[in-house]
MDTraj code that builds the backbone (N, CA, C; nanometers):
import mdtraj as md
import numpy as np

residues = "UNK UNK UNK UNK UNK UNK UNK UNK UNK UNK UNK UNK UNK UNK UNK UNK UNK UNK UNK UNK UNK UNK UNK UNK UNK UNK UNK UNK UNK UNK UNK UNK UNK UNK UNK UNK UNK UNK UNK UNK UNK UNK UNK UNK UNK UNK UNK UNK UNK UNK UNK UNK UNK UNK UNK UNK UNK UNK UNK UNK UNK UNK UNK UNK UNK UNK UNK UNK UNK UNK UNK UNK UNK UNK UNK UNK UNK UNK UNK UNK UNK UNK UNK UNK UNK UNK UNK UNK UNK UNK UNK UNK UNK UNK UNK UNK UNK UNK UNK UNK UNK UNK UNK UNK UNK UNK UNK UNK UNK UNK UNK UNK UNK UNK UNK UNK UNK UNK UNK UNK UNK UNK UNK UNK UNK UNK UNK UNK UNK UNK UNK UNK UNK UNK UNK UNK UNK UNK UNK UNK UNK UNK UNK UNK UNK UNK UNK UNK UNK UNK UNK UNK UNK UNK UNK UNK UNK UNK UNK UNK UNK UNK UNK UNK UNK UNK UNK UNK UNK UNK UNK UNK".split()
xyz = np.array([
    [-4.7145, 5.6082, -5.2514],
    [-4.7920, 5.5224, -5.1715],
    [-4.8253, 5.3948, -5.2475],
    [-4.8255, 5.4123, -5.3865],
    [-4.8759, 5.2784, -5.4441],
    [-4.7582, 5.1783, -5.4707],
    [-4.6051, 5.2541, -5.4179],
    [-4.5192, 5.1285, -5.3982],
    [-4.5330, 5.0611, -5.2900],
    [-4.5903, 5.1588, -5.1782],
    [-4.6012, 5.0865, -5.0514],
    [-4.6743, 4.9543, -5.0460],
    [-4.8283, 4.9581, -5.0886],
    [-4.9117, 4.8998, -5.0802],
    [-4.8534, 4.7409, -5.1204],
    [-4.8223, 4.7481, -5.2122],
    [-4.7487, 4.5735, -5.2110],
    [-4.6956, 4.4892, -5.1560],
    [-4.5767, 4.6800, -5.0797],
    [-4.5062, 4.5839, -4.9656],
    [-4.5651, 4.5615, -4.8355],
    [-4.6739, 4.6469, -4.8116],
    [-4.7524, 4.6079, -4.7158],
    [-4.8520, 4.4927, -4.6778],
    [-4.8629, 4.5177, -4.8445],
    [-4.9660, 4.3450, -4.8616],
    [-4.8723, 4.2490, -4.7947],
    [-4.8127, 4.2483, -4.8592],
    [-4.7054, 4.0819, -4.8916],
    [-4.7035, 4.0819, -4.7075],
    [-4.6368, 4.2480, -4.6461],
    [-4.6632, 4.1626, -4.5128],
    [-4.7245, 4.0899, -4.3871],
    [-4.8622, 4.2048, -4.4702],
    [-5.0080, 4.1479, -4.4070],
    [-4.9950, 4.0169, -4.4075],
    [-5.0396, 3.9432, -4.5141],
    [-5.0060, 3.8338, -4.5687],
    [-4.8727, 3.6823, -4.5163],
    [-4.7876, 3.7573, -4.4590],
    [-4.6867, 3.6893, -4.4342],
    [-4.7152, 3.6568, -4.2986],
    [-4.7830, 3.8071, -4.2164],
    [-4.8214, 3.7378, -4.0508],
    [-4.9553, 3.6839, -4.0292],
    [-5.0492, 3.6883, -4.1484],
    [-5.1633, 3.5702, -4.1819],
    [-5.1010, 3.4059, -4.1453],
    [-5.0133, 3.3462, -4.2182],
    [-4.9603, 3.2288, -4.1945],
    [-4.9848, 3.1675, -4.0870],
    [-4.9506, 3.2479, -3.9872],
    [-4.9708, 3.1438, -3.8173],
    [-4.7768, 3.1423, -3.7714],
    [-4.7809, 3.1296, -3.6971],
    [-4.6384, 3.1534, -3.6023],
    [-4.5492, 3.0125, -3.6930],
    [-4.4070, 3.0583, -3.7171],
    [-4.3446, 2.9835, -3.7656],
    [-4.2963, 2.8877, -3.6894],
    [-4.3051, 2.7030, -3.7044],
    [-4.2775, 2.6345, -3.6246],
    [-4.1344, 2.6334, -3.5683],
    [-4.1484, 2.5843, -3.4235],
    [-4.0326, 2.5598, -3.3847],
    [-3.9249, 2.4794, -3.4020],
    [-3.8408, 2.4689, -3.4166],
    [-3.7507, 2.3365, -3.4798],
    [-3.7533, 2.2596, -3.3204],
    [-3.8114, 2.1034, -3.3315],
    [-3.7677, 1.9640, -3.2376],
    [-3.6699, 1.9826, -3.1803],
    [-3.7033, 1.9775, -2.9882],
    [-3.5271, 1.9718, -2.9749],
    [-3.4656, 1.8564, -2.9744],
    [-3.3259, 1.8404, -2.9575],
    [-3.2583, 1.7142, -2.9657],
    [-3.3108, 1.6726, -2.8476],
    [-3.3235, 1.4891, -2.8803],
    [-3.3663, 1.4235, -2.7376],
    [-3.3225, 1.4070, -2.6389],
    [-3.3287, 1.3911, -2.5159],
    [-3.2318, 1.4166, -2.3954],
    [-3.1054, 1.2779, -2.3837],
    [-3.0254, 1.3399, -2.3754],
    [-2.9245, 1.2228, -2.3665],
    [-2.9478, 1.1124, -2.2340],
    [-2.9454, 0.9922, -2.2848],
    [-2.9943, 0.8447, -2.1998],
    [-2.9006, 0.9071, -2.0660],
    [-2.9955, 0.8303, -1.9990],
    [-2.9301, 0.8986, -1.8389],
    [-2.8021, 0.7835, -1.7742],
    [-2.7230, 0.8061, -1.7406],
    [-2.6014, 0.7251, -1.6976],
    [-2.6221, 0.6495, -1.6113],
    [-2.6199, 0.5084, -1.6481],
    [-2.6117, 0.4138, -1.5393],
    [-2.5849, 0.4066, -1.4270],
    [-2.6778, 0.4231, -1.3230],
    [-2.7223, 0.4365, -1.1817],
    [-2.5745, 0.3486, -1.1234],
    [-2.4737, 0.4083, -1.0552],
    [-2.3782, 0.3190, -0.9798],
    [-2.4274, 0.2802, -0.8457],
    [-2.3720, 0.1523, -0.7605],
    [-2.4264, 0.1191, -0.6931],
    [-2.3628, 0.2124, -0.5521],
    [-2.4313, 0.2470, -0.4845],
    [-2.3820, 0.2833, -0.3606],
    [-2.3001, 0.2855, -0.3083],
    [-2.1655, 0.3160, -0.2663],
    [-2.0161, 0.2820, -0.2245],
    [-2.1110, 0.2054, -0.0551],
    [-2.0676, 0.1233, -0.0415],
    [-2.0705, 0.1354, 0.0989],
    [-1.9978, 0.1780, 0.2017],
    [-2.1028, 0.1993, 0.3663],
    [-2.0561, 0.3062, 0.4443],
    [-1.8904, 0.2387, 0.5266],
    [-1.8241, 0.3548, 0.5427],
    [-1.7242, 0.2956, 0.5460],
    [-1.7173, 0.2485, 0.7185],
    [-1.7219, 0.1299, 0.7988],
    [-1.7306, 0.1153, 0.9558],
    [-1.6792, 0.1482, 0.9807],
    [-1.6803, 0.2202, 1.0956],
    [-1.5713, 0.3023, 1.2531],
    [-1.4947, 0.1165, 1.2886],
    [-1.3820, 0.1475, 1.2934],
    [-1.2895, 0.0073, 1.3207],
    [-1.3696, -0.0114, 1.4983],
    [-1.4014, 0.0560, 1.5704],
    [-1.4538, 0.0346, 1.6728],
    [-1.5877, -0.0315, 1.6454],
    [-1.6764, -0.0130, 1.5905],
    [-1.8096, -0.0965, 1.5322],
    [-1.8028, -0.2712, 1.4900],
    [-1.6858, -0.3065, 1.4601],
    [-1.6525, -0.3949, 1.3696],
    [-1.6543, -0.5076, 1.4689],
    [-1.7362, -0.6020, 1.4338],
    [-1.7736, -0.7179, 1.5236],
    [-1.6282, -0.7820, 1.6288],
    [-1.6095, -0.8035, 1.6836],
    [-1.4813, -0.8445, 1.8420],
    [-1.4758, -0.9815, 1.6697],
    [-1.3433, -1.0274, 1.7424],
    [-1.2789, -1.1725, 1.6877],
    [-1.3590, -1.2618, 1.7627],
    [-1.4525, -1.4075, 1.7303],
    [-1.5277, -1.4751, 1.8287],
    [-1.3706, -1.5675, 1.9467],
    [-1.4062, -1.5380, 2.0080],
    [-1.3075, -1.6295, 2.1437],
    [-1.2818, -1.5215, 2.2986],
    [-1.2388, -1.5714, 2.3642],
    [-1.2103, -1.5427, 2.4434],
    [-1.0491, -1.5408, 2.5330],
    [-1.0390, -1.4573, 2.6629],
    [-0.8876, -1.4624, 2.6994],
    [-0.9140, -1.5186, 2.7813],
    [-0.7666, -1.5826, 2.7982],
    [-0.7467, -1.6950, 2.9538],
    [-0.5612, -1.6628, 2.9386],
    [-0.5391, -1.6699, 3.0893],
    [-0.4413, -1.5807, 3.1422],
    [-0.3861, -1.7541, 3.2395],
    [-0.2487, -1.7482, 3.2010],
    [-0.1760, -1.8653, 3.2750],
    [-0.0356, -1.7932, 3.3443],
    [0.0085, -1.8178, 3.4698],
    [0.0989, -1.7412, 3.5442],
    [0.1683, -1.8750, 3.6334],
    [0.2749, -1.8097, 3.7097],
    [0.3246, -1.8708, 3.8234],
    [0.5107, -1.8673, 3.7830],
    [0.5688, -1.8901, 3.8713],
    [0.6936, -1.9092, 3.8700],
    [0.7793, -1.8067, 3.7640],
    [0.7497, -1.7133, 3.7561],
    [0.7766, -1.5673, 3.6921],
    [0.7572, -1.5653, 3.4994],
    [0.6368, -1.6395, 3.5305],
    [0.6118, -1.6607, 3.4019],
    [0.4531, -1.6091, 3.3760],
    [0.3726, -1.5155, 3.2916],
    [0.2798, -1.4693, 3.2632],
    [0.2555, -1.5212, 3.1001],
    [0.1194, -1.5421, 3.0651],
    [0.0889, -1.5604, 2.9311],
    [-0.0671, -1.5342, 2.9406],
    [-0.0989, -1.4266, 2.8889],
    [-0.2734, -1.4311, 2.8068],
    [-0.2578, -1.4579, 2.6773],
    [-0.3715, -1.5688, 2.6739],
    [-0.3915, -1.5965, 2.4911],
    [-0.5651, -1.5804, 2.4627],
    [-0.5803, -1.5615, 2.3106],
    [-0.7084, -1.5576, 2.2477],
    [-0.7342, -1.6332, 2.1836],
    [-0.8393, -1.6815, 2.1819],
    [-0.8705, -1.8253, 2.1068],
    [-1.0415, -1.8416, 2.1026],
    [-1.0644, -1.9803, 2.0892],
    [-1.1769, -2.0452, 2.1157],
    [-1.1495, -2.1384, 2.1939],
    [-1.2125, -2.1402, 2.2888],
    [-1.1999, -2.2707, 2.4114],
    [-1.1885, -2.4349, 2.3547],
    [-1.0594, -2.4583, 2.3490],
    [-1.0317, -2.6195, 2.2716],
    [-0.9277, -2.6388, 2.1655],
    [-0.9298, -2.4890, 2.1095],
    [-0.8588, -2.4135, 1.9832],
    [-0.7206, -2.3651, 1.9914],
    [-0.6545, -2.3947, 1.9187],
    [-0.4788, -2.2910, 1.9408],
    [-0.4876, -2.1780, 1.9534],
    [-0.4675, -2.1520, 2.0198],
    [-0.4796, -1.9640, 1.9866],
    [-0.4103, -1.8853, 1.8830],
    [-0.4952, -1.7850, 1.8382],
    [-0.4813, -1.6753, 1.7526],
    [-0.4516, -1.5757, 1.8191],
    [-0.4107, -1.5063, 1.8876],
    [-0.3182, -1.4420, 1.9142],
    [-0.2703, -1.4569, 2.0868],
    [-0.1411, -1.4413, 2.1263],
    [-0.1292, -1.4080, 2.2811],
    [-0.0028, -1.3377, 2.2869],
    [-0.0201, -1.2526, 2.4771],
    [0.1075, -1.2056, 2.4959],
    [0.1156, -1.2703, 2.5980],
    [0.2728, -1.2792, 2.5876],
    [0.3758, -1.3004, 2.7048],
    [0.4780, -1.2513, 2.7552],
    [0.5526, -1.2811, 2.8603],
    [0.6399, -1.2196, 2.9241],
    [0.7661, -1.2674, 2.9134],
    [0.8912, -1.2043, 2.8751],
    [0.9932, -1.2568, 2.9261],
    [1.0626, -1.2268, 3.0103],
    [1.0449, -1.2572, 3.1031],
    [1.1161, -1.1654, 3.2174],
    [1.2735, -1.1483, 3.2458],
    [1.3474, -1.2633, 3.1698],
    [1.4807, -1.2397, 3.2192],
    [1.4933, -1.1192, 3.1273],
    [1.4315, -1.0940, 3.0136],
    [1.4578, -0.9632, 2.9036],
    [1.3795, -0.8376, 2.9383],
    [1.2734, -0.8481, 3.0377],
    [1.1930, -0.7757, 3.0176],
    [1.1184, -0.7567, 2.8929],
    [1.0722, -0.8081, 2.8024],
    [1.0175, -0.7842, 2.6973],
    [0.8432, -0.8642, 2.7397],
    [0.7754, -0.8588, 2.5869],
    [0.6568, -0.8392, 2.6141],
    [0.6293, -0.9134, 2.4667],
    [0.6350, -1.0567, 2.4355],
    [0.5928, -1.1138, 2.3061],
    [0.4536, -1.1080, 2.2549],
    [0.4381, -1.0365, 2.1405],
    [0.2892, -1.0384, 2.0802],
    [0.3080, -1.1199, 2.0099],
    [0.2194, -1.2624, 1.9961],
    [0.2405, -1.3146, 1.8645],
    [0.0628, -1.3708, 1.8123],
    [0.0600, -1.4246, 1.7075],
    [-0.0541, -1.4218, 1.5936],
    [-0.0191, -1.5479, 1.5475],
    [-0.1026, -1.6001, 1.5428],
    [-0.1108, -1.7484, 1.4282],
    [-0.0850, -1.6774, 1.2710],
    [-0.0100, -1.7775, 1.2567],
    [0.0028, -1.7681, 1.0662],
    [0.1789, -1.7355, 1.0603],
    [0.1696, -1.7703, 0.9386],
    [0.3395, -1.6809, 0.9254],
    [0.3379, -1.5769, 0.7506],
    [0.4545, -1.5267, 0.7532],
    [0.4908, -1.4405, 0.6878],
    [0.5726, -1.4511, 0.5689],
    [0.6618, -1.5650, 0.6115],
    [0.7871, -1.5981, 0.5337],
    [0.8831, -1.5347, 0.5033],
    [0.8550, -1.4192, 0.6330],
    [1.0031, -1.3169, 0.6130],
    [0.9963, -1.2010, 0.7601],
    [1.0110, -1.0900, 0.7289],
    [1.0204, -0.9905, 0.8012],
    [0.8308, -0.8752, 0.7860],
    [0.7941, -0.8716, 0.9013],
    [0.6683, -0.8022, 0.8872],
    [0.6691, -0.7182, 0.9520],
    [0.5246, -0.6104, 0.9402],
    [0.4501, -0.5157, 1.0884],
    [0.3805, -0.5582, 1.0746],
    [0.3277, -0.5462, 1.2176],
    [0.2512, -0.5835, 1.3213],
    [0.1898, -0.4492, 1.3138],
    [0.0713, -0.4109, 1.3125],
    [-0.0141, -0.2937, 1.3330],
    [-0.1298, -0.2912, 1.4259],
    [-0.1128, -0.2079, 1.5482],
    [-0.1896, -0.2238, 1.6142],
    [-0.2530, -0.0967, 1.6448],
    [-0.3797, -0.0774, 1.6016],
    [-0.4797, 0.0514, 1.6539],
    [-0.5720, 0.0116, 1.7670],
    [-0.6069, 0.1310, 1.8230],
    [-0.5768, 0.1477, 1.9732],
    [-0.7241, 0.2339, 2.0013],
    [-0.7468, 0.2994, 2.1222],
    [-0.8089, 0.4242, 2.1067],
    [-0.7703, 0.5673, 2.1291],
    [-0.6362, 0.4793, 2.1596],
    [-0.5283, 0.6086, 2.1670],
    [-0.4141, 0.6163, 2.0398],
    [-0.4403, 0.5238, 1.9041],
    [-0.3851, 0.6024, 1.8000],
    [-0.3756, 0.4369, 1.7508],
    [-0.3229, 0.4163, 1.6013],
    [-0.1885, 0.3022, 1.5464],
    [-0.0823, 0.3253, 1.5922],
    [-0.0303, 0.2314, 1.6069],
    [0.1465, 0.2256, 1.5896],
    [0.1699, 0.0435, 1.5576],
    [0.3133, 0.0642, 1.4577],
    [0.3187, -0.0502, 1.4250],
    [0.4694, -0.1065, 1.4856],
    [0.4775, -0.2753, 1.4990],
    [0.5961, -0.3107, 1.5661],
    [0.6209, -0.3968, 1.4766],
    [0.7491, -0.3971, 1.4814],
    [0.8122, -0.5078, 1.3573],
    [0.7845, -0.6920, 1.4116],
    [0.7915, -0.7208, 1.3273],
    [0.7709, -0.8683, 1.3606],
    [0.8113, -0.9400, 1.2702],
    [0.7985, -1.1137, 1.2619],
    [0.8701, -1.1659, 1.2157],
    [0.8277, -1.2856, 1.2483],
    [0.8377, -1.4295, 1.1684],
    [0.7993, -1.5702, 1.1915],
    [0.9351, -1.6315, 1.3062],
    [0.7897, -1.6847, 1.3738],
    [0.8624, -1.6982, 1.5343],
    [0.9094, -1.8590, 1.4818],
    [0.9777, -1.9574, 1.6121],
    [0.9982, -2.0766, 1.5955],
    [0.9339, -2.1316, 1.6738],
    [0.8179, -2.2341, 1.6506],
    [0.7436, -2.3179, 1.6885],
    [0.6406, -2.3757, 1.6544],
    [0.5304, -2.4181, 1.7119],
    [0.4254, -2.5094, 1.6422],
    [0.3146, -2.4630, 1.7567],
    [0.2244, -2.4354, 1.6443],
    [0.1682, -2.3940, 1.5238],
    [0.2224, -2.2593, 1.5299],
    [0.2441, -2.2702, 1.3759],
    [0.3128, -2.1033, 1.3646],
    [0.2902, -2.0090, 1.3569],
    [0.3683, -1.8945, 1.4004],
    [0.3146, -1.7434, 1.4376],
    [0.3879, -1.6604, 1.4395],
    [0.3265, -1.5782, 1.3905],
    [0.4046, -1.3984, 1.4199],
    [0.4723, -1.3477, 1.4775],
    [0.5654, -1.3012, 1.5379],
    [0.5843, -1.2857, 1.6832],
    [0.5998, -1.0666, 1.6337],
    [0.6008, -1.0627, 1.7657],
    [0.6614, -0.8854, 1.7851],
    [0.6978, -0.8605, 1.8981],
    [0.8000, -0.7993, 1.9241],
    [0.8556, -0.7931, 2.0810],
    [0.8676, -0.6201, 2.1311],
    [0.8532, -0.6180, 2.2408],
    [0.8440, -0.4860, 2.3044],
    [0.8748, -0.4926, 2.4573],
    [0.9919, -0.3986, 2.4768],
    [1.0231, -0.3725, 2.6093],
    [0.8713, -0.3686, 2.7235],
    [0.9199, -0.3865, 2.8346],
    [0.7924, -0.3918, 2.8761],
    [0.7411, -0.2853, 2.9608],
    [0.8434, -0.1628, 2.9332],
    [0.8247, -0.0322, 2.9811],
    [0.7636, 0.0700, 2.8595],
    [0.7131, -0.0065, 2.7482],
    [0.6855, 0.0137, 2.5760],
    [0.5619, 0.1313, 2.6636],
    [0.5196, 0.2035, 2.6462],
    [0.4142, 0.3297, 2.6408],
    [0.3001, 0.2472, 2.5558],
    [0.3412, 0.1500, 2.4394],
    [0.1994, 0.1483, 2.3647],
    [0.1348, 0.0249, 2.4153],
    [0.2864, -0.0680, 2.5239],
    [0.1388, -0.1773, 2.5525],
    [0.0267, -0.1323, 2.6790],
    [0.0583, -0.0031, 2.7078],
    [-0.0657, 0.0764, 2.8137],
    [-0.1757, 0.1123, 2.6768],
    [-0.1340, 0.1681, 2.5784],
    [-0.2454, 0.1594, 2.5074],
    [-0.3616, 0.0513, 2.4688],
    [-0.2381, -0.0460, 2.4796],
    [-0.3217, -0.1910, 2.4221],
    [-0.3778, -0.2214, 2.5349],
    [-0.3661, -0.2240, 2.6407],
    [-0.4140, -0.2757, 2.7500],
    [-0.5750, -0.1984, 2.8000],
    [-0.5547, -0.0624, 2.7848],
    [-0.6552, 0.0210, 2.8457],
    [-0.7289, 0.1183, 2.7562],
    [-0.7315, 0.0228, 2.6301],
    [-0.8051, 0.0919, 2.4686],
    [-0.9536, 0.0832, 2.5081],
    [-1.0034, 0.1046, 2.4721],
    [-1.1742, 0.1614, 2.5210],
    [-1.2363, 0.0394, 2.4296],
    [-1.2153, -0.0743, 2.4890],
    [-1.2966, -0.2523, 2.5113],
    [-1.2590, -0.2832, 2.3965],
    [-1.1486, -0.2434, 2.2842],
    [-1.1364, -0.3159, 2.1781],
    [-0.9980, -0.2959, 2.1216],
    [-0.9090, -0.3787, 2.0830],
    [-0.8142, -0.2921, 1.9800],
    [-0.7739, -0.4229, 1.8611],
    [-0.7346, -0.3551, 1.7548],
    [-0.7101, -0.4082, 1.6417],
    [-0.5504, -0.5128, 1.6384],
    [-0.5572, -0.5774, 1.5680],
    [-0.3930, -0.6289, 1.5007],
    [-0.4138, -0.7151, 1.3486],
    [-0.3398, -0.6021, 1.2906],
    [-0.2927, -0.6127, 1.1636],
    [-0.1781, -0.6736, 1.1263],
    [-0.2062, -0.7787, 1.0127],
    [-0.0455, -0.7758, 0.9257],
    [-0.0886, -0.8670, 0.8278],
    [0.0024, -0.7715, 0.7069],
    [-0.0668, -0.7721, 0.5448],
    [-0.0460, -0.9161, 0.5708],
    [-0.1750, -0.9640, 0.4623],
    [-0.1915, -1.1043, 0.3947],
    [-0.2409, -1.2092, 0.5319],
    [-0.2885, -1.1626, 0.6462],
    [-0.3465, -1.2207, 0.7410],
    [-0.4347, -1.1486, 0.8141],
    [-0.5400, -1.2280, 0.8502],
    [-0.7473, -1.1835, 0.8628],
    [-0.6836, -1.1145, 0.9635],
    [-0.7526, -0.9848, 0.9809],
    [-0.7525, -0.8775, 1.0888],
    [-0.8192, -0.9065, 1.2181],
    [-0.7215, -0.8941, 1.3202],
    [-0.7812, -0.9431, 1.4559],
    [-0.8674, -0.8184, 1.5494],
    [-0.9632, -0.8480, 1.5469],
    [-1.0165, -0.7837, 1.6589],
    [-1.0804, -0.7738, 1.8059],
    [-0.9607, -0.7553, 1.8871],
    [-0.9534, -0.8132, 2.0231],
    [-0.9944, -0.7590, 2.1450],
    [-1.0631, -0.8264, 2.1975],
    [-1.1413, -0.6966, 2.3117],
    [-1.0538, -0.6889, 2.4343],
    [-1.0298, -0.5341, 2.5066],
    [-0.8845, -0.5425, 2.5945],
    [-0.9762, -0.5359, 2.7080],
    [-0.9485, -0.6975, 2.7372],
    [-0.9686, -0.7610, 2.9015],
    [-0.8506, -0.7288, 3.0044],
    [-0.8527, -0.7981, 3.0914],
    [-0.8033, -0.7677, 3.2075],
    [-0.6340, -0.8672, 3.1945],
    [-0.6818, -0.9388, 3.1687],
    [-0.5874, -1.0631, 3.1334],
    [-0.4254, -0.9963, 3.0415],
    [-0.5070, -0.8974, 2.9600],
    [-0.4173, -0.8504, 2.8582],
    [-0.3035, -0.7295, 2.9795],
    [-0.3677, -0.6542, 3.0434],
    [-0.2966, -0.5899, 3.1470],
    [-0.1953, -0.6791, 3.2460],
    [-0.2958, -0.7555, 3.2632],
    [-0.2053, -0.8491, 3.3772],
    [-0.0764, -0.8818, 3.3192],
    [-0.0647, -0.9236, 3.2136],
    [0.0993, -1.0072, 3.1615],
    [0.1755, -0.8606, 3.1857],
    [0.1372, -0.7419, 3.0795],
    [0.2184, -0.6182, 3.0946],
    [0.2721, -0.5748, 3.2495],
    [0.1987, -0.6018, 3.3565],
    [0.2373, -0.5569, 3.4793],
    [0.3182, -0.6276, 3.5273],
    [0.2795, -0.7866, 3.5364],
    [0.3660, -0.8905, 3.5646],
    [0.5156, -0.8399, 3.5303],
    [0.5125, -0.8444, 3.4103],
    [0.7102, -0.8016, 3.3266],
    [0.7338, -0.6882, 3.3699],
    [0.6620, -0.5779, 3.4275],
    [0.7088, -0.4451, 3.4803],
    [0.7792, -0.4889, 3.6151],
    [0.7248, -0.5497, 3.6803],
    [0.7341, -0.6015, 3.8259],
    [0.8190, -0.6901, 3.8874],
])
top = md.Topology()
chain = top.add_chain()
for i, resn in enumerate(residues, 1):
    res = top.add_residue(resn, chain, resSeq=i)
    for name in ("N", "CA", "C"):
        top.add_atom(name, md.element.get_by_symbol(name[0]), res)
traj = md.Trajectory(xyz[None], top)
């Protein structure tokens, strides 16, 4: 017993001390620079109309709606050709070669080839039979449809009445 006693001291003694400190934890790592918000991405239907309006010119088997600003060349119109039956989309601006034409709808995209037309002021052109299935889309899209083509401002055109009329005209 009298070896014990020493070692008992010493451990009396050792839990006298007070609780052994804790070691500091490491400091919290700096918090990562707050990124800014992606913004929300718009429904292409939300997206403000192109400012202008359509006006529709006819007679002698000739149909044309164009979009514009009243005074202004127009930015985009269709027309008719009737000895071809076709159905010209064309767009201000040119390309300097061979393009698409992309047009979303509310009945889907689809794109038509196009190409720098000949005349003044210059433009886009895209041609389509006039029995085409997608210019009923364009015509009767739920009050808006798009036209695209890379490296020129995206049109957004509201489908008036005017725009039907040329398509029926060339059916007829």
């Amino acid at each position: 017993m009298r070896r014990l006693l020493p070692i008992a001291l010493v451990l009396a003694l050792a839990d006298c001390a007070g609780p052994k400190p804790r070691p500091t934890p490491p400091p919290p790592p700096p918090a990562a620079a707050a990124l800014p918000a992606a913004p929300p991405q718009q429904d292409w239907r939300d997206v403000p109309l192109t400012p202008g309006a359509w006006s529709w010119r006819g007679g002698a088997g000739r149909s044309l709606a164009q979009f514009g600003l009243l005074g202004a060349p127009a930015i985009f119109a269709l027309s008719c050709d009737a000895s071809h039956r076709t159905i010209n989309l064309s767009r201000a601006g040119s390309t300097g070669g061979a393009a698409t034409m992309l047009f979303t709808t509310s009945f889907g995209a689809f794109p038509l080839a196009a190409s720098d037309g000949a005349g003044e002021p210059p433009a886009i052109v895209a041609r389509a039979a006039a029995s085409d299935p997608h210019l009923d889309q364009i015509a009767f899209s739920r009050g808006r449809f798009l036209v695209d083509v890379a490296g020129a401002e995206r049109l957004v055109l509201p489908a008036w009445p005017e725009v039907a009329r040329v398509i029926e005209d060339c059916r007829s």
